[in-house]
C-alpha positions in Angstrom: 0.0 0.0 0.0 1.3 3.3 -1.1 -0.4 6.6 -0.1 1.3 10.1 -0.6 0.2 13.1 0.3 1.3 16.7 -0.6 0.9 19.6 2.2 -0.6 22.6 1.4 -2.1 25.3 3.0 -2.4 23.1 6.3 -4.4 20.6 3.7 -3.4 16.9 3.0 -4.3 16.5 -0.6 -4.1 12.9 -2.0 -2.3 13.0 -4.7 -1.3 9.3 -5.3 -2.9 6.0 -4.1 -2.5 2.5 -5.0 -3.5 -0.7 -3.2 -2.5 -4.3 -3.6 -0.7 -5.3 -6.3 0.1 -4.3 -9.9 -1.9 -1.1 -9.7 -5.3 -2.5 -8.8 -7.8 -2.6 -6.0 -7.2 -6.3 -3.7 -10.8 -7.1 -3.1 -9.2 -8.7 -0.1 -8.2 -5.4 1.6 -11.3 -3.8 0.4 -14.0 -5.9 2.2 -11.6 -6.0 4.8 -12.1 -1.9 5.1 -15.7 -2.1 4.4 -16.1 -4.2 7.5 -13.9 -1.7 9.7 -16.2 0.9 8.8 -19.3 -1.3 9.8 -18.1 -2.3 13.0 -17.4 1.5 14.0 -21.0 2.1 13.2 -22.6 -0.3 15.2 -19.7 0.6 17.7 -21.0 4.4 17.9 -24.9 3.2 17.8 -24.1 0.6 21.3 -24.8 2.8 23.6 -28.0 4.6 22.3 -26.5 7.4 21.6 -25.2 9.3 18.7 -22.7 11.9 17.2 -23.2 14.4 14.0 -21.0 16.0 12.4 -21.2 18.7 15.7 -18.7 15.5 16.9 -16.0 16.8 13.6 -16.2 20.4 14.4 -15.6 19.6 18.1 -12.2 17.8 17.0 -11.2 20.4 15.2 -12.4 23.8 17.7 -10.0 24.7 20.8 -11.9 24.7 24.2 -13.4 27.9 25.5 -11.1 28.9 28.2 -13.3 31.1 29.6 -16.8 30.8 30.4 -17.9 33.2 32.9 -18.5 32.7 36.5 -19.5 29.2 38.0 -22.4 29.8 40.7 -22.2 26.3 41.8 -17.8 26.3 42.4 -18.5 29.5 44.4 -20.8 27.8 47.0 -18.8 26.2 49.8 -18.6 22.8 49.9 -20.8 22.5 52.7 -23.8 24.2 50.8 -23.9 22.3 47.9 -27.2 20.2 47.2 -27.1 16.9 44.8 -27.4 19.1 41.7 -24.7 21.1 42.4 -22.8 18.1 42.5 -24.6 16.6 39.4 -22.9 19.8 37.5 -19.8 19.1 39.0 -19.5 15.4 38.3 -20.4 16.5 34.5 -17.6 19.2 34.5 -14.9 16.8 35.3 -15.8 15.4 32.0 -14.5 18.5 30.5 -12.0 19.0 32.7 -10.3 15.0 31.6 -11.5 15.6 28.3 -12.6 12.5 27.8 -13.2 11.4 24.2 -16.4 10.3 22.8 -16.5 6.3 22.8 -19.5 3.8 23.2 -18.1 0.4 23.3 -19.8 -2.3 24.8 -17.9 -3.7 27.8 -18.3 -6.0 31.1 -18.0 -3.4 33.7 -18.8 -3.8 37.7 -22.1 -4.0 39.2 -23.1 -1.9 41.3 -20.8 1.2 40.5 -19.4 -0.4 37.4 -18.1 2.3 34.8 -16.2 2.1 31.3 -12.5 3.3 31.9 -12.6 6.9 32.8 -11.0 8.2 29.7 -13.6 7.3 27.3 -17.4 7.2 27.3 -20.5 7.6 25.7 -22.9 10.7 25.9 -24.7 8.5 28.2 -21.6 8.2 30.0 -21.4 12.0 31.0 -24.9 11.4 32.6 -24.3 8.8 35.0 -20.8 10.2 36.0 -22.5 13.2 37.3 -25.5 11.3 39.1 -22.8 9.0 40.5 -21.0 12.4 42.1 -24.4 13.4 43.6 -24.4 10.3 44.8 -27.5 8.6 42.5 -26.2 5.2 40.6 -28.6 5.1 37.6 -26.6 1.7 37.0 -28.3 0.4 39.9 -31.5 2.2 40.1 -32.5 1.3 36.3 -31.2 -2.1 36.6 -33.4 -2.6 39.5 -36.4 -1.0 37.6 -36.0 -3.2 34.2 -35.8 -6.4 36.3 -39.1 -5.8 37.7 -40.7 -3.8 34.6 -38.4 -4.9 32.0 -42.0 -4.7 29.6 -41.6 -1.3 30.3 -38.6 -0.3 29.0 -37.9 0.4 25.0 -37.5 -3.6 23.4 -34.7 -2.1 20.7 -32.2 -4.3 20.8 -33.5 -7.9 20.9 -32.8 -8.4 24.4 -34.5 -11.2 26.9 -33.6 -9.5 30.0 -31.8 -6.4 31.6 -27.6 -6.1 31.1 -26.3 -4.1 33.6 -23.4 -3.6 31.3 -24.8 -1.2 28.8 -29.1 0.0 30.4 -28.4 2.2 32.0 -25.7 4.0 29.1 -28.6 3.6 26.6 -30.7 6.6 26.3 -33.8 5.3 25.8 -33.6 3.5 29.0 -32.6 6.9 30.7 -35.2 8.7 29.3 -37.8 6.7 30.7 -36.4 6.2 33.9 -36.7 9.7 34.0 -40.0 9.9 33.1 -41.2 7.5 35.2 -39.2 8.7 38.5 -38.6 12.1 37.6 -40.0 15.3 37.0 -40.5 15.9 33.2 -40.0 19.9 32.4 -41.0 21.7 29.3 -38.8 21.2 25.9 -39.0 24.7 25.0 -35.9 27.3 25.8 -37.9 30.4 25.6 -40.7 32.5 26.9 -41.4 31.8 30.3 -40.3 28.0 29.9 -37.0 29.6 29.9 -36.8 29.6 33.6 -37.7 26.1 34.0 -33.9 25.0 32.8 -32.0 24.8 36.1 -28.3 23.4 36.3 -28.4 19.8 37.5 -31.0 19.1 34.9 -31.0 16.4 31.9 -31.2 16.9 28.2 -32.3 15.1 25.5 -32.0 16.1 22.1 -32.1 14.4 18.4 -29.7 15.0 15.9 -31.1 15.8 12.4 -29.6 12.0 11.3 -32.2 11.2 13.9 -29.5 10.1 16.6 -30.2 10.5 20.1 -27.9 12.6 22.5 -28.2 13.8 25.7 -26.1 16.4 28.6 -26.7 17.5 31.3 -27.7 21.4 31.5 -24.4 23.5 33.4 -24.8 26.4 36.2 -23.3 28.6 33.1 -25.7 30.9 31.0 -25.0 33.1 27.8 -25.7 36.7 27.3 -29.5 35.8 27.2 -29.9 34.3 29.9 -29.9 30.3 28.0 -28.0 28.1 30.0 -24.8 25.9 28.8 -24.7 22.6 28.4 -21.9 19.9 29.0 -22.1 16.5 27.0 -20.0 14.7 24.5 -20.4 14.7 21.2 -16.5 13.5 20.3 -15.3 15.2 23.2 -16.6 16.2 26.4 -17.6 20.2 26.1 -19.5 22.8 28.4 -20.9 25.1 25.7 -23.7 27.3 24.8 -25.5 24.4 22.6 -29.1 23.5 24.2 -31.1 24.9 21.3 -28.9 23.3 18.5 -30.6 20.6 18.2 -34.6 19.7 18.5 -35.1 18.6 22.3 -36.7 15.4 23.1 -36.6 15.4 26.6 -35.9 17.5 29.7 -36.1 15.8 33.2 -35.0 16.7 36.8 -34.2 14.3 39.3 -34.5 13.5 42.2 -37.9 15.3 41.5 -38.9 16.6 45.0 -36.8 17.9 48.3 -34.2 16.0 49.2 -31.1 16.1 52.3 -27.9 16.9 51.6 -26.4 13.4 50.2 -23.1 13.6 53.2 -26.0 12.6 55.7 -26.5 9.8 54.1 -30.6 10.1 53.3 -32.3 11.1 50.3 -36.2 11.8 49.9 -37.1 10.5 45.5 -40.9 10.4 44.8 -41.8 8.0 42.6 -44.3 7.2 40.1 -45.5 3.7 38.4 
């Protein structure tokens, strides 16, 4: 195999390609490529949850360095409340930069998570709960057992996996709606207000992927809050009305203690 490439203008521009032998194409190699590029599909589609091309233009853009003040890193320690933490847990996404991958893998249970510096949009959900000290592992695991009927059938699947559930955002999304409180999709008018920091997101992508984030204590100039998810990399930006929304959900949906004391108040609904 022979590739070169001439630079130009910060461009590589193919100039020359041959592959196999004598000059032609080894339909070998070729399926052999065709089927890497299948298996990457299904590799991005495991987890429920997609990227767009937002995923190439992340790649590509440098991180903003500076996004304004953080209400919830100015609270002390002792003040903050689980979605204060919730934000925090999804910041350290950023803060890693942890790069978009949803791979299927045997992970723990309880607890169990994909190595820490990769993961799915999913992913950046339930390593914030798990800050706040919620594991959505265990709570949807628990709920599929006993309602597995319930739960979206997309996948062909006899029973729960407490591998991937819970990193699958169907199975998030109606978790949510069935435990939490489900909040109004628009980002304007006086459902603007209704978007508090801690909260989930669900949006679709216009190749009809699903995606989610979780919204950040940060707002732009009017007053629209930030949102951190991973898309190809792990970003807090000003992106909640990109893409149409699908879902917005809080949780725990009623007062709760502070989790150190080691109690937490969740309504929940059948």
């Amino acid at each position: 195999m022979k590739v070169i490439h001439v630079k130009k203008k910060n461009q590589l521009i193919l100039t020359s390609f041959s592959l196999g032998t004598g000059g032609t194409i080894n339909s070998g190699v070729a399926m052999r490529a065709v089927l890497c590029l299948v298996l990457l599909a299904l590799i991005w589609s495991t987890a429920g949850c997609g990227i767009d091309s937002h995923r190439q233009e992340q790649a590509h853009r440098p991180l903003i360095q500076t996004l304004g003040p953080s209400p919830v890193e100015e609270k002390p320690s002792e003040e903050r409340n689980v979605y204060d933490l919730v934000v925090l847990g999804a910041r350290q996404e950023v803060v890693r930069k942890v790069i978009y991958d949803a791979s299927y893998l045997k992970i723990d249970y309880p607890g169990g998570d994909v190595p820490p510096e990769g993961g799915a949009c999913t992913d950046v959900v339930v390593r914030a709960f798990r800050h706040g000290g919620i594991d959505l592992q265990k709570l949807i695991h628990e709920d599929m057992r006993d309602y597995f009927e319930l739960y979206p059938q997309n996948w062909g699947l006899q029973g729960p996996d407490t591998n991937i559930d819970h990193r699958r955002v169907p199975n998030q999304m109606r978790f949510f709606t069935r435990y939490g409180q489900s909040l109004p999709l628009l980002v304007e008018g006086d459902d603007l207000s209704t978007w508090q920091w801690g909260d989930v997101v669900y949006w679709r992508f216009p190749n009809g992927l699903e995606h989610c984030g979780i919204i950040s204590d940060r707002r732009n100039r009017k007053g629209v809050p930030l949102a951190i998810h991973n898309a190809g990399m792990a970003r807090e930006e000003d992106c909640l009305a990109k893409w149409e929304i699908i879902g917005h959900f809080r949780y725990p949906p009623v007062d709760y203690t502070s989790p150190s004391s080691g109690t937490m108040q969740i309504k929940t609904k059948s």
